[in-house]
C-alpha positions as a printed Julia matrix, in Angstrom:
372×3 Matrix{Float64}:
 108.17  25.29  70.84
 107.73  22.41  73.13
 104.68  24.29  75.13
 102.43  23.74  72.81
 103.57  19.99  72.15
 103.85  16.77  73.67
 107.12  14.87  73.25
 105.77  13.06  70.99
 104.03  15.49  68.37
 107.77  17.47  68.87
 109.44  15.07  67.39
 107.04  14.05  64.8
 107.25  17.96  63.97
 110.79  18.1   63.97
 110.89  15.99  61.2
 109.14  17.56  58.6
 111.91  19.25  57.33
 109.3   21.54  54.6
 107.55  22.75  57.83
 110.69  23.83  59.46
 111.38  25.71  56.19
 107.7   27.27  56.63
 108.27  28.01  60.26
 111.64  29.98  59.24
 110.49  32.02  57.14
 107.31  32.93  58.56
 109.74  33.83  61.8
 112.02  35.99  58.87
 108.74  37.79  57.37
 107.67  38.71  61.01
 111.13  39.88  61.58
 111.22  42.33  58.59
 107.9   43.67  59.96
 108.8   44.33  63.2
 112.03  46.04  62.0
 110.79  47.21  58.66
 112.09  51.13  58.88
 115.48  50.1   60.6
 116.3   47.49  58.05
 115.42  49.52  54.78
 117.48  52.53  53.44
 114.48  55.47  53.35
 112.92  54.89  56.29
 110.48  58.24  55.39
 106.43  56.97  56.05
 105.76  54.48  53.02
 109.01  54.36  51.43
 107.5   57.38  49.4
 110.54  59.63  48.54
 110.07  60.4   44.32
 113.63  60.66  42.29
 112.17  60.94  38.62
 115.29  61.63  37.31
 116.25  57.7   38.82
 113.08  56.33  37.92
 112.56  52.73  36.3
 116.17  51.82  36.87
 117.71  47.78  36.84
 118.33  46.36  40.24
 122.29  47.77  41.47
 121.66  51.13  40.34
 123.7   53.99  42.3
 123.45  57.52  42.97
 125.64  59.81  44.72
 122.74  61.73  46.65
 123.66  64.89  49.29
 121.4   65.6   52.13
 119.9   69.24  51.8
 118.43  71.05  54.67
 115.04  71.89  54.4
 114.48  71.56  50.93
 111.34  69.4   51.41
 109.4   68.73  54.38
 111.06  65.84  54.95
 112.87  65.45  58.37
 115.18  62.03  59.29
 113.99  59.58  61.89
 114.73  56.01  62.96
 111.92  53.63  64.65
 109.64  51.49  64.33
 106.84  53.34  62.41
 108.92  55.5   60.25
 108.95  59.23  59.99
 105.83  61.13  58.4
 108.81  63.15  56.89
 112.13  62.21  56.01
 114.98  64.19  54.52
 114.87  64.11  51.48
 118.63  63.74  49.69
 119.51  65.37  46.64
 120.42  63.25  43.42
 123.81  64.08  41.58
 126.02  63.4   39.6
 130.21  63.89  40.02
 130.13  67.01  38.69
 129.53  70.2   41.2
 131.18  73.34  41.41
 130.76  76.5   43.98
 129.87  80.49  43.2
 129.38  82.86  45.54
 126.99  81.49  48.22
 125.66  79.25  45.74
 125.83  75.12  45.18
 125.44  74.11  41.79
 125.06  70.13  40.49
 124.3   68.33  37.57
 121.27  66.17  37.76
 121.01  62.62  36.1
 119.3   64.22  33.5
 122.62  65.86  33.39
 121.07  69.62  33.8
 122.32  71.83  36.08
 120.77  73.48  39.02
 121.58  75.21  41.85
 120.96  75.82  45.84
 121.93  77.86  48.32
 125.15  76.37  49.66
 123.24  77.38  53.53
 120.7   74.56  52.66
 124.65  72.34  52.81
 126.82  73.7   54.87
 126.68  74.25  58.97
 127.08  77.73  59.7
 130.47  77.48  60.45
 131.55  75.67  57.41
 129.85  78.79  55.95
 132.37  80.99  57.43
 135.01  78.99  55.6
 136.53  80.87  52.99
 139.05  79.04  51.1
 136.77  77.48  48.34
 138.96  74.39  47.71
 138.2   73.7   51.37
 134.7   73.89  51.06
 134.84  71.61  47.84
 136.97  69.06  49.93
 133.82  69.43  52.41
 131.24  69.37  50.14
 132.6   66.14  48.99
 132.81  64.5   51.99
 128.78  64.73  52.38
 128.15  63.03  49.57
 127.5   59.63  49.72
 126.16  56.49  46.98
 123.29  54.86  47.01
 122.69  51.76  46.19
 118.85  50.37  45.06
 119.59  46.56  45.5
 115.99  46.26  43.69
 115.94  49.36  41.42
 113.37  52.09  41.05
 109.53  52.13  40.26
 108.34  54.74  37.69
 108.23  57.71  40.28
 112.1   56.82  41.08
 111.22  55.24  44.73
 113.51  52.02  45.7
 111.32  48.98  45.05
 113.41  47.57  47.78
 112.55  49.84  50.92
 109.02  49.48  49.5
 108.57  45.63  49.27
 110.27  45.14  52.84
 107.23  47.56  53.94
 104.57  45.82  51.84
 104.99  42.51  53.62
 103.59  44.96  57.08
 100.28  45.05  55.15
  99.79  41.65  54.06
 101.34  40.07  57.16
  99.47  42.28  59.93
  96.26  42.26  57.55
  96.27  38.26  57.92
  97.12  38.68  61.43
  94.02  40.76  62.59
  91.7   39.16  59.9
  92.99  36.04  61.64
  92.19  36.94  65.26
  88.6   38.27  64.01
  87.54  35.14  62.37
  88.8   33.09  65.78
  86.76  35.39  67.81
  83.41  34.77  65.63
  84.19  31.68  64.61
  84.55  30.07  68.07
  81.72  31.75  70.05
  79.73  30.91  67.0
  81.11  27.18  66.41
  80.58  26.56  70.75
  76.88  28.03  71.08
  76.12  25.62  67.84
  77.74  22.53  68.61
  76.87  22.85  72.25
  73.57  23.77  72.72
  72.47  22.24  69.13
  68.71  22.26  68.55
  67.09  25.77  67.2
  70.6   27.49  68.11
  72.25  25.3   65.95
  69.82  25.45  63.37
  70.36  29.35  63.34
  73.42  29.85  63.05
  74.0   27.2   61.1
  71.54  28.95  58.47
  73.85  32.13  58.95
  76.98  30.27  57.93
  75.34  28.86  54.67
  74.59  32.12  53.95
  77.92  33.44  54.23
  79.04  30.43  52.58
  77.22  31.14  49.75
  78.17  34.63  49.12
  81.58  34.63  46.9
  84.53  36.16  49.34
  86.0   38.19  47.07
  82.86  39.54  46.66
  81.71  40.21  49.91
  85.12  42.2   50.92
  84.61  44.11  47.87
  80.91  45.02  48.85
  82.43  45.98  52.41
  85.02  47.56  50.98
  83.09  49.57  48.73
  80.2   50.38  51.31
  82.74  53.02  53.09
  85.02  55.54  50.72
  88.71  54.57  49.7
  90.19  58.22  51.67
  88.76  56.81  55.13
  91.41  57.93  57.73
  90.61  54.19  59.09
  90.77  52.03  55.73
  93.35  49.48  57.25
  90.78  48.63  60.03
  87.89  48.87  56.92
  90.12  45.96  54.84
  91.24  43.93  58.4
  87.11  43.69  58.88
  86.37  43.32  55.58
  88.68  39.85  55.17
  88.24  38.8   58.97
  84.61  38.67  58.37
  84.99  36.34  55.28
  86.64  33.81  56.78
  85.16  32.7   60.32
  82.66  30.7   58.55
  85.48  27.21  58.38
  86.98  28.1   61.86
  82.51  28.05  63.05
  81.83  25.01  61.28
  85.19  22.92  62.92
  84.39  24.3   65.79
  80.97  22.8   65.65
  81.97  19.91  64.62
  84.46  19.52  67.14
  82.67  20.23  70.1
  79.38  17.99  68.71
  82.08  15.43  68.88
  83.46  16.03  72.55
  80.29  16.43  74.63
  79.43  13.1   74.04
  82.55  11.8   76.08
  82.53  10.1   78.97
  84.41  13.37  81.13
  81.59  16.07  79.53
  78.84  13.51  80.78
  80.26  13.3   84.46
  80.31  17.72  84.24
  77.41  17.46  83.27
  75.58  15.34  86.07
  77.76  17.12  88.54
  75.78  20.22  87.9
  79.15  22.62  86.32
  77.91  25.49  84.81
  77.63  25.53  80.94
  79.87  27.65  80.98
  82.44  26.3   83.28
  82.23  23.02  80.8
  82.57  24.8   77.73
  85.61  26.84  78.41
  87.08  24.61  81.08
  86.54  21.33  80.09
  85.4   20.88  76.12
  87.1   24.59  74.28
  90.65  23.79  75.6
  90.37  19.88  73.32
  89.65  22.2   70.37
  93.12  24.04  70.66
  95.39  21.65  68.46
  92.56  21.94  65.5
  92.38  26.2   65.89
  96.47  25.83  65.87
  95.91  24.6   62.49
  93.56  26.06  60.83
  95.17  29.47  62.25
  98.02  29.09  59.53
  95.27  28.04  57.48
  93.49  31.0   57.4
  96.65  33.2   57.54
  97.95  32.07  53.94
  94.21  32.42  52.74
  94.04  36.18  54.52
  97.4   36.89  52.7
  96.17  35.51  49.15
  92.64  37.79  49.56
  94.11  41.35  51.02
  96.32  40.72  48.02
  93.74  39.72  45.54
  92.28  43.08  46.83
  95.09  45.48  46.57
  95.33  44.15  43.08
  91.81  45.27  42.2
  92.61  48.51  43.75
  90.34  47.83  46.78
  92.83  47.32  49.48
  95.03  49.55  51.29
  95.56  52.71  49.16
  98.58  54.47  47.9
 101.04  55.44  48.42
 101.08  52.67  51.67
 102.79  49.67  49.71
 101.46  46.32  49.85
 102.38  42.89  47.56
  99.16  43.26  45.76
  98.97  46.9   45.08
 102.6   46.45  43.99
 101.64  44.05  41.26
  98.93  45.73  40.01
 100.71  48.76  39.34
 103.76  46.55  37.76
 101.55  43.97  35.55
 101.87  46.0   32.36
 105.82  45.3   32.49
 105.16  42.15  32.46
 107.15  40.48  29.62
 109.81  43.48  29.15
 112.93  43.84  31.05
 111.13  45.46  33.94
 109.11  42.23  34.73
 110.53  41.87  37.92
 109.09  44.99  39.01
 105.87  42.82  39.22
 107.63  39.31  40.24
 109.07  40.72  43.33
 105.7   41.07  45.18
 104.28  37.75  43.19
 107.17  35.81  44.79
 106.84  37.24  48.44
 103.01  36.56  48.66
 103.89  33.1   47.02
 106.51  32.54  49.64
 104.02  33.81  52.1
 101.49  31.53  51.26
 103.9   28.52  50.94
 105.36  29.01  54.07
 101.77  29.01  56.27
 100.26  26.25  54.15
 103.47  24.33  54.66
 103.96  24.82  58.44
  99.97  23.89  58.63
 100.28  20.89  56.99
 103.1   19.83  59.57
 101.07  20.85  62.27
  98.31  18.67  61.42
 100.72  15.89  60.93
 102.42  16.23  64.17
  98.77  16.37  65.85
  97.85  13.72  64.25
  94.65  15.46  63.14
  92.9   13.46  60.37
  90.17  15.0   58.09
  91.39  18.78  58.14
C-alpha cells in the first residue's frame, strides 16, 4: 500500500477507519470475481440450471438432487470461467424405488417419473444384482442441497447467481474505468497544455458531451447495435466508458493548466525538452494522486449506470446475471415475502457504491487534495 504513499499520506490513510472498510470490501468483491465459479455451488455458464419444481423458494431451502448422466447437455467443470455445460442433477424427493432396469423418483411436485437406472449407475454397479444393494448404492449418490438464498421463478439459486452478477458490474466499471482514463487524459493534456484553439476545441467537445444526459447517451449507444450481438459486453463497457471521460478531461485540464506554470516546467521548457518528454516526464506523473481519486470515483458511478442499464433492460442480456438485471426482474415482489429477491442485488450495488465512494473520499483526504 505504501508504494503509492508517502509516510505521511499512509498514516493519514490509515486512519480513516470508513475507508479501510471501503478498501475491504472492494478487495472481497474482487475476490468473489476472480473466484466466482469455484466459490458458488452450480458453477454451469451463468448460474443458469432451471428446477421449476424448486422455483420461488425462501432462503435455506434443500433438495436431495442425484447426478444423471447425460440427461441434459450439461457436463461438470471447475475454473475460472465456468462450464458452457454443467451436469445437470436431478431433483427428488426420499422416496425412490427400482424395476427392472428402471429408476423411478418422486418429484417435488410429488409425481413420479422414471429413468433408465444406466443414466445412474457405472456399468459395473449395473452388473449388480441384488436390488437391496443397488438401493444401498443408489442412496449413497444422493446428496442435499442447500440454496443459502433460495430460488428465482425458473428454480435457479439466487445465490450462485448474485456471486456471478457482481463479475458484470465490477469488470463493467473496471473497463469503463480504464476507457474514460485513456480519453480523458490524452484529451485533458493536449487542452491544458497546448491551450489556445486546441483547448478551445476540445473544450467545445466536452460541453457537448456534458450536455447530453448519460443515461441517455449509453442508451442511444446501446440501442444503435442489436441486444443478440455476440460482443454486447464490449457494446455496454464502450457505451459507459465513453460517458464518463468528460470529469477525468476537465481535471486533467485543470491540473496540468495549473503545473506548467511552475518554476521546474519553465526551466524544461528553456532547456529545449521535447513536449513530449515534459508532458509525460515531468507534468502527467503530478497528476497521478488526483486520477487515483477520481478512479474510485468513476468506478462507483460506472457501477450505479451499467446497473441503471440492466434495469431498463439495456445492459448485459439474459440469462448472464448482473445486480441490475436482477432487480428488474425481482421489482414486482417487492412488498411480498419474496422482496428480497430484489434487495439482494439493491444491497450489493449499494455496498458497491459505498465502498468506492468511501475509499475515494479517504484517498483525497490522505492526499490532501482540496476541491475534488
Amino acid at each position: 500500500m505504501q508504494l503509492f504513499f508517502s509516510s505521511k499520506e499512509y498514516k493519514r490513510f490509515k486512519k480513516n477507519r470508513l475507508a479501510l472498510f471501503g478498501l475491504a470490501v472492494i478487495i472481497f468483491f474482487f475476490f468473489i470475481c476472480i473466484f466466482g465459479y469455484i466459490l458458488i455451488p452450480e458453477n454451469c455458464k451463468d448460474a443458469n440450471i432451471q428446477r421449476i419444481d424448486s422455483k420461488l423458494k425462501n432462503p435455506g431451502y434443500s433438495i436431495n438432487v442425484i447426478p444423471v448422466e447425460s440427461l441434459s447437455t450439461f457436463k461438470i467443470s471447475d475454473n475460472f470461467f465456468g462450464a458452457d455445460n454443467v451436469e445437470s442433477p436431478v431433483s427428488i424427493l426420499d422416496s425412490f424405488y427400482i424395476s427392472e432396469d428402471m429408476f423411478f423418483y418422486q418429484n417435488n411436485f410429488k409425481v413420479w417419473k422414471s429413468i433408465p437406472l444406466s443414466k445412474i449407475l457405472t456399468k459395473d454397479e449395473l452388473n449388480i444384482k441384488d436390488n437391496n444393494k443397488l438401493q444401498n448404492i443408489i442412496s449413497s449418490k444422493i446428496k442435499t442441497r442447500t440454496f443459502l438464498l433460495g430460488t428465482d421463478s425458473l428454480g435457479r439459486d439466487v445465490y450462485s447467481r448474485l456471486i456471478l452478477g457482481a463479475r458484470i458490474s465490477l469488470s463493467v466499471g473496471f473497463i469503463a474505468v480504464i476507457i474514460s482514463l485513456i480519453i480523458g487524459v490524452i484529451l485533458g493534456m493536449l487542452s491544458g497544455y497546448y491551450g489556445g484553439r486546441i483547448d478551445k476545441a476540445i473544450m467545445w467537445g466536452i460541453n457537448v458531451f456534458w450536455s447530453i444526459p448519460t443515461v441517455l447517451l449509453s442508451m442511444a449507444l446501446l440501442v444503435a447495435f442489436p441486444s443478440e450481438s455476440k460482443h454486447q459486453y464490449l457494446i455496454v463497457f464502450v457505451a459507459v466508458g465513453l460517458t464518463m471521460w468528460v470529469d477525468t478531461a476537465r481535471l486533467i485540464r485543470g491540473q496540468f493548466m495549473q503545473i506548467k506554470q511552475k518554476s521546474f516546467v519553465e526551466a524544461t521548457q528553456s532547456l529545449g525538452f521535447s513536449d513530449f518528454r515534459i508532458i509525460f516526464k515531468h507534468i502527467f506523473p503530478n497528476t497521478f494522486t488526483t486520477l487515483i481519486v477520481i478512479t474510485s470515483s468513476n468506478f462507483a458511478t460506472a457501477i450505479l449506470l451499467e446497473s441503471g442499464l440492466s434495469y431498463l433492460g439495456l445492459g448485459v442480456q439474459p440469462p448472464t446475471p448482473s445486480w441490475g438485471s436482477m432487480m428488474r426482474e425481482y421489482f414486482a415482489f417487492i412488498g411480498s415475502d419474496l422482496s428480497y429477491l430484489s434487495i439482494f442485488p439493491g444491497l450489493c450495488i449499494s455496498l458497491a457504491v459505498f465502498a468506492f465512494n468511501a475509499l475515494g473520499n479517504g484517498l483525497r483526504d490522505a492526499f490532501d487534495i482540496k476541491g475534488l
